[in-house]
Each structure stands twice: as structure tokens, then as C-alpha cells.
Residue, then its C-alpha position, 0 to 999 in steps of 0.5 A: x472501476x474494477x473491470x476497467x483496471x483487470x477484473x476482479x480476479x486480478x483486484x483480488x490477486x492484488x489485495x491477497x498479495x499485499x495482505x501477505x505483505x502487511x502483516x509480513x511487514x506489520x503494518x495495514x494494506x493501505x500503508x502498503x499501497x501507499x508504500x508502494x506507490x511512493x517507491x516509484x520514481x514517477x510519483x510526484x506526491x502522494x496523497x493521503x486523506x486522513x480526519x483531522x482530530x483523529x491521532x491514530x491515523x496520523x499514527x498509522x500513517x507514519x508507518x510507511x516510513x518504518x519499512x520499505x519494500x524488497x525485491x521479493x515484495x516488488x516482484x510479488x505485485x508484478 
């Protein structure tokens, strides 16, 4: 999967900046993915699996509301 999107050079570029951004904003990776999906004008929705019973993804899942991406995060994962 990862050559078909750039490489694992740029998969690992990308993981790298985000973990900057995570505990820049102190919140986990994947809140970040979403974060930045979801500041897109093209995304629709975006969908999160989570399992039901578990409180603390439902948790950590409202973090994505708590901070939002500035300018010097967007043009990081350029």
C-alpha cells in the first residue's frame, strides 16, 4: 500500500511530522489524521472506527475537537 502512495521514505516523512504535531498539540497521531482530514473542504465526513464498551476512545476521539491545525502545521505536511 505504501508504494503505491510514495514510499516508505515518504510514509515515514509523513508519520515523523505528524508525531511532531501530536505532542505539539498533545493529543495522539491518529487524532491528528483525522484532524487534518477533516479540515479539508472536499471531506464529506470522516469516518472513525471505534469499539462499542470502550469509553476511552470515545474519549480520545473528541480530542480532534480541542485544537485545530495552524498554518505552520498545514504547510509541514506539504
Amino acid at each position: 500500500m505504501n508504494t503505491i502512495w510514495g514510499g516508505w521514505a515518504l510514509f515515514q516523512a509523513l508519520f515523523t511530522t505528524s508525531s511532531i504535531i501530536s505532542k505539539k498539540c498533545n493529543v495522539s497521531v491518529s487524532i491528528v489524521a483525522i484532524r487534518w482530514v477533516s479540515d479539508h473542504d472536499y471531506t464529506g465526513a470522516v469516518v472513525v472506527a471505534a469499539r462499542m464498551g470502550i469509553s476511552e476512545y470515545i474519549e480520545e476521539g473528541s480530542k480532534v475537537f480541542s485544537f485545530s491545525l495552524d498554518a505552520s502545521d498545514m504547510a509541514m505536511n506539504q
